[in-house]
C-alpha positions in Angstrom: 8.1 70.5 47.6 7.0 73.2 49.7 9.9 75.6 47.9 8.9 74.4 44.3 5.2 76.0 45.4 6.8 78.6 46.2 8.7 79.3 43.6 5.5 78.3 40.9 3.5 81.3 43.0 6.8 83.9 42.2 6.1 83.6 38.4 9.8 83.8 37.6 11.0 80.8 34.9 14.1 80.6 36.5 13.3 80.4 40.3 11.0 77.8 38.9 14.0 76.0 36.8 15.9 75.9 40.0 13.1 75.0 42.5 12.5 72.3 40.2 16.0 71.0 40.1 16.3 70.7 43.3 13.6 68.3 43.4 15.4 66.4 40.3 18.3 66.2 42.6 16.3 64.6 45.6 15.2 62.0 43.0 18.4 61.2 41.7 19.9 61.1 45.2 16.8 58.9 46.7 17.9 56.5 43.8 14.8 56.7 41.6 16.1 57.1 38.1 12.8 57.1 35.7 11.3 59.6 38.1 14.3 62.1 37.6 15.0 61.1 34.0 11.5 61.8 33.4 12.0 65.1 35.1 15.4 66.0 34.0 15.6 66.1 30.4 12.6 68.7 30.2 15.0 70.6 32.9 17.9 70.4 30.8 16.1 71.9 27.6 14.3 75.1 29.4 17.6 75.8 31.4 19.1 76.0 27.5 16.3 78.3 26.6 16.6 80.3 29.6 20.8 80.6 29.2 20.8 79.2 32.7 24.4 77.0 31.6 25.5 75.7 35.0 22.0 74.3 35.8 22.0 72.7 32.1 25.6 71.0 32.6 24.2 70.8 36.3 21.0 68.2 35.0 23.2 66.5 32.3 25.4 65.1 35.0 22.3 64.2 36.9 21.0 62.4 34.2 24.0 60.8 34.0 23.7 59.5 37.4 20.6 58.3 37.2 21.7 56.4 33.7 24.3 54.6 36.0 21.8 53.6 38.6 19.6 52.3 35.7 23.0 50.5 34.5 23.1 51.9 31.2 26.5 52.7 31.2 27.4 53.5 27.9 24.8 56.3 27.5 26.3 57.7 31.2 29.3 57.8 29.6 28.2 59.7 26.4 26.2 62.1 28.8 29.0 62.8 30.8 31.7 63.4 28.4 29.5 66.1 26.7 28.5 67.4 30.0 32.4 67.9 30.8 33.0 69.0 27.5 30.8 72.0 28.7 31.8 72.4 32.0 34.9 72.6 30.9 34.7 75.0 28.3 32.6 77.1 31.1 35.0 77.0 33.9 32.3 74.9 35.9 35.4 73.2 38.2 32.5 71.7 40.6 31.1 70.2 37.8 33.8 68.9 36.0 35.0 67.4 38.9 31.2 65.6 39.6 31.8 64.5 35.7 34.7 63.4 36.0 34.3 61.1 39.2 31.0 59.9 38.0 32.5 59.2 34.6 35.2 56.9 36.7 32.5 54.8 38.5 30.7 54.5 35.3 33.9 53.2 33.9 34.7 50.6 36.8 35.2 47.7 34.4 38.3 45.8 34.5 38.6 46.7 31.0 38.4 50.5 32.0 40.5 50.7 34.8 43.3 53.1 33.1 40.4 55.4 31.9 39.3 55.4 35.3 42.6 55.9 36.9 43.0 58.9 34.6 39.2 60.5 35.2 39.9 59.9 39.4 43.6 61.8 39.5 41.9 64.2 37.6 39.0 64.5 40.3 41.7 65.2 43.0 43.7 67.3 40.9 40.5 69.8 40.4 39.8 69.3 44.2 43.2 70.2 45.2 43.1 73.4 42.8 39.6 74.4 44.3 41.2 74.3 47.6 44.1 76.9 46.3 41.1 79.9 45.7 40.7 82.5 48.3 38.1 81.3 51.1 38.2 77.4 49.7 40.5 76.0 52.0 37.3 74.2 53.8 36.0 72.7 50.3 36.4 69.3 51.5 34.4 70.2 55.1 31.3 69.6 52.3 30.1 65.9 52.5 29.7 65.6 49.1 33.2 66.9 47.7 35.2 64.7 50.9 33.5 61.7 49.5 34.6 62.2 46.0 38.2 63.3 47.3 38.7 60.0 49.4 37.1 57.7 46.9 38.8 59.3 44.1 42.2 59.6 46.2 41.5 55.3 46.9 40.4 54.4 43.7 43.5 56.2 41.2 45.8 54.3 44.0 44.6 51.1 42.3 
C-alpha cells in the first residue's frame, strides 16, 4: 500500500496503473475475488486507454482467476481465451503460458479433460521454449513458473 501512495504522490497515470495492479494481484492471490474484480476491470480499461497492453492482458487473466475462485467457470473461460488471444498475438509468452494453465484448471471437468490435456502440454511447451532465450535458463528457479511447470508436467500425464 505504501508503493500505491507513492506512486498517487508521482502524478504519472501509469506508475499509478501499475502500483495499483500490484495491489489487484495481492487480492487475487489472498483469494478475495469481489475485492479484485471490483478493482480489476477499472484497471483493465485505463491500461487500454493508456496503451499499457501487457498490464491489460496482465488484469484479464487476473480476472480470470478471481472468476475461478468465485466458480464461475464459464465466464473464466471466455476471459481467458480472449486474454490469450492477445497475448498471443503480442508475444506475451509469460502470459500465454499463465492463460493457458489457468484455462486448464478452469477446465478440470471430466468432460474437459482432452481440452485440458491440450492447454497443460501447451504450458510446458511455452515453459520449455522460455528456457531456450539467452539468460532464461533459471526461469523455473521462479516459484510461480516451477509450480505451473510441475503441475502442468503432472496434470497433461493424465
Amino acid at each position: 500500500m505504501e508503493a500505491l501512495q507513492a506512486a498517487k504522490r508521482s502524478k504519472e497515470p501509469d506508475t499509478v496503473l501499475i502500483a495499483n495492479s500490484e495491489v489487484a494481484k495481492v487480492l487475487v492471490e489472498e483469494k478475495r475475488p469481489p475485492e479484485a474484480m471490483a478493482a480489476l476491470k477499472p484497471l483493465q480499461q485505463r491500461a487500454d486507454d493508456l496503451g499499457l497492453k501487457y498490464v491489460s492482458v496482465e488484469s484479464s487473466i487476473l480476472v480470470a482467476e478471481a472468476m475461478i475462485q468465485r466458480h464461475d467457470l464459464t465466464a473464466a473461460r471466455d476471459e481467458l481465451k480472449r486474454a490469450m488471444l492477445r497475448s498471443d498475438q503480442l508475444g506475451m509468452q509469460p502470459l500465454s503460458a499463465r492463460a493457458h494453465y489457468l484455462l486448464a484448471i478452469a477446465e478440470g471437468d471430466p468432460g474437459s479433460q482432452p481440452e485440458a490435456q491440450r492447454d497443460y502440454r501447451e504450458v510446458v511447451r511455452l515453459l520449455d521454449s522460455m528456457k531456450k532465450d539467452p539468460g532464461a535458463q533459471q526461469l523455473l528457479d521462479r516459484a510461480d513458473f516451477k509450480a505451473m511447470y510441475e503441475h502442468s508436467t503432472h496434470g497433461s500425464a493424465h
